[in-house]
N, C-alpha and C positions, 0 to 999 in steps of 0.2 A: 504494500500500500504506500502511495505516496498521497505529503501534504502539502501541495504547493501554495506559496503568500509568498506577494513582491515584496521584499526586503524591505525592512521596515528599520530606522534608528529606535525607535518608540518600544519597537516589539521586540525587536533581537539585538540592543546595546548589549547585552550580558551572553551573546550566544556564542560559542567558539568553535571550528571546525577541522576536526582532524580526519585530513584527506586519506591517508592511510586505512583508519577503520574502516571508514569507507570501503575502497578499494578490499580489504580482507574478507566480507562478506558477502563477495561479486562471486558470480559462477560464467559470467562471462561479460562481455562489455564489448561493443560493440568498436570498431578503429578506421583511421582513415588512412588515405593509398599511402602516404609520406610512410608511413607505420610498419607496415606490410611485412620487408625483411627485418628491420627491424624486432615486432614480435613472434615474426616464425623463429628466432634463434631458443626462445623459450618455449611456445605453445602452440596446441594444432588453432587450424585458422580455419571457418568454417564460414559457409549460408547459412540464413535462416529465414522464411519467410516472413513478410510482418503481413499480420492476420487482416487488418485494416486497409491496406492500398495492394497486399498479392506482388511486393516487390521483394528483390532479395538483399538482404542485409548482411555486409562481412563484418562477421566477431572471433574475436581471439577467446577462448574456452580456457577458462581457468580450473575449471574443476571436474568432478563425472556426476558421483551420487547426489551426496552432498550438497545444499548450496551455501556453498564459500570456497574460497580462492586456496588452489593446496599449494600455493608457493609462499602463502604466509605461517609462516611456524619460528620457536624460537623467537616470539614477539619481534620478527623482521620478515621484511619482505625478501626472499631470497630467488630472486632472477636478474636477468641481463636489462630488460629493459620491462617497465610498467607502463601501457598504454595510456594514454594520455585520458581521454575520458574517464577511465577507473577511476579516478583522484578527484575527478568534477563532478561527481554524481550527486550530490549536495547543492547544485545551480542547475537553474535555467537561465537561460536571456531573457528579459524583462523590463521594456522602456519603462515602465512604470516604477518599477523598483529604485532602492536606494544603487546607486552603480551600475543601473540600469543589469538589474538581476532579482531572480527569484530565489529563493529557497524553501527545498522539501525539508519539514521540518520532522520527518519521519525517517529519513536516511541517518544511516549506520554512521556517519560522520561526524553528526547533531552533536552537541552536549557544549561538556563544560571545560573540555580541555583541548590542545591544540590551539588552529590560531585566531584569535582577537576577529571581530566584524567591523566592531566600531570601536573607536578610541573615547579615551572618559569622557570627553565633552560631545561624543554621539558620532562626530565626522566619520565617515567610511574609513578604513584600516587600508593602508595601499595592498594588503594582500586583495583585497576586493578589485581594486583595477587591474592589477597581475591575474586575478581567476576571469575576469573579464574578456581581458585580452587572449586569456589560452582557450576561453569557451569559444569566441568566435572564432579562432584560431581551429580547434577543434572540429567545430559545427563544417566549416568548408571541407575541412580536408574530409571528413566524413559522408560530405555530399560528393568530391573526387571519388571516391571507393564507390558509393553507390552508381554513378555515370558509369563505370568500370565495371564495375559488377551489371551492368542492364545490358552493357555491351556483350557479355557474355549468354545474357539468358537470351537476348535478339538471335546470336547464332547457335542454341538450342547446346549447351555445351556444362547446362546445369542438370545435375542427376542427383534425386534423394540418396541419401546413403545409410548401411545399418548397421549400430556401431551396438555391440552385445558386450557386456561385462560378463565373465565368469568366474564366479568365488568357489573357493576351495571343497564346499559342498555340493557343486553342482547348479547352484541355481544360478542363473541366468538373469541379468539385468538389459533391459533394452532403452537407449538414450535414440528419443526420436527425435525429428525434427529437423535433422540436419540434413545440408546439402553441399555438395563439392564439381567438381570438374571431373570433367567427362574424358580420361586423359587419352582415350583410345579417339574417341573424336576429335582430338585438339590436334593426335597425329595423323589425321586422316584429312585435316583441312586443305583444301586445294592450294596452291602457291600463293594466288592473287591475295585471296585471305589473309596467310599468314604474310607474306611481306606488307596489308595493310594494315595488322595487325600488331606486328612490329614497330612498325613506324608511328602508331597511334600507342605503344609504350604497354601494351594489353597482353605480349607473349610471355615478358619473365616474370610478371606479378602472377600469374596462373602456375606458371612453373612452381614460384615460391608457394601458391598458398598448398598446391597438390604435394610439394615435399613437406608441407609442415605436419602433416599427417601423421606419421613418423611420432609428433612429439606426445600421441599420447601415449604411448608408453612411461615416457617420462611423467606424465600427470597417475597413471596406474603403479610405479614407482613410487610415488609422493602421495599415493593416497594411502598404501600399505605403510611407508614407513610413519603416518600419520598415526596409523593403531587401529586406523578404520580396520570393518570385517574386507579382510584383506581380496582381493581383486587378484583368481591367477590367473589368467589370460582372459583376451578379447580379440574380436574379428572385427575389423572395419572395412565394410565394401560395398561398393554397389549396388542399392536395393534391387531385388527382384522385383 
């Protein structure tokens, strides 16, 4: 649940936001093209529909069962790099708002510690212009990845995919929803395709996000050493 209100001095002078907590109880977050190899160095990189407009949205999957992030342990965030969103999930854009921002006052971030909103005498905290600037910052490059990502579902190159957990007893976890590249059609695309596909910058972000696949093992890794009921293998492929 979220509780979105345009930031207020009045309402939230005593509210403080640690972007971190945040970020720890994400099971994925959504990234923009800038991002791309970037977080495949840590995490699979996936589709998702959004139920509302039937477009596909690329997220970087931080966790399986669970929802929260299994690269935070040891009270630290332990990867290469933290998606930029993760950290912002605590704002919307918001003309109306104090810094022209909203905040959900239901996110994991909320409270009393981390950093300052407003200073004693109410003024915005420049951390507010810094989240400003990284949310719009954000918001585009996230709109980049979706342009990138339509350009793939136009040349039909999106395939649901089904991705099964199995625990040491035999049962069987199914994480649905997801969808990836179709990498047998990617290599079967005619020339013209791929050389305008290359040159519109659309051949090696597909390469990356299809190897990043690969990384959940490492998230199945990280959930075991976590103490969860341990995960011993899983098949990720091509839905039927």
């Amino acid at each position: 649940m979220t509780r979105l209100v345009a930031l207020d001095p009045a309402r939230h002078h005593a509210v403080h936001v640690d972007p971190v907590a945040g970020a720890a109880v994400r099971q994925f977050c959504q990234i923009g093209v800038s991002e791309i190899a970037l977080a495949a160095a840590d995490m699979p990189l996936f589709l998702v529909k959004d139920a509302q407009t039937g477009r596909f949205n690329l997220i970087a999957l931080f966790g399986l069962i669970e929802p929260r992030n299994l690269f935070w342990y040891n009270d630290a965030m332990q990867l290469t790099y933290l998606p930029r969103a993760a950290s912002l999930t605590a704002f919307r854009l918001d003309a109306g708002g104090a810094a022209g921002l909203a905040l959900d006052e239901a996110d994991a971030a909320v409270g009393t510690r981390g950093q300052a909103l407003f200073a004693a005498d109410r003024t915005p905290a420049s951390f507010l212009e810094t989240t400003h600037d990284a949310l719009n910052a954000v918001v585009a490059d996230v709109a980049a990845a979706q342009t990138l990502v339509d350009g793939y579902a136009q040349q039909r190159l999106i395939r649901p995919l089904s991705l099964v957990l199995r625990h040491a007893d035999g049962h069987e976890h199914a994480i649905g929803g997801l969808y990836g590249l179709d990498e047998d059609a990617l290599a079967n695309l005619d020339d013209a395709t791929v050389v305008a596909m290359h040159r519109a910058d659309r051949l090696a972000p597909a390469a990356v996000i299809a190897a990043s696949h690969a990384q959940v093992e490492r998230l199945r890794q990280l959930h075991n050493a976590a103490g969860l009921r341990a995960i011993e293998a899983f098949t990720l492929a091509l839905a039927e």
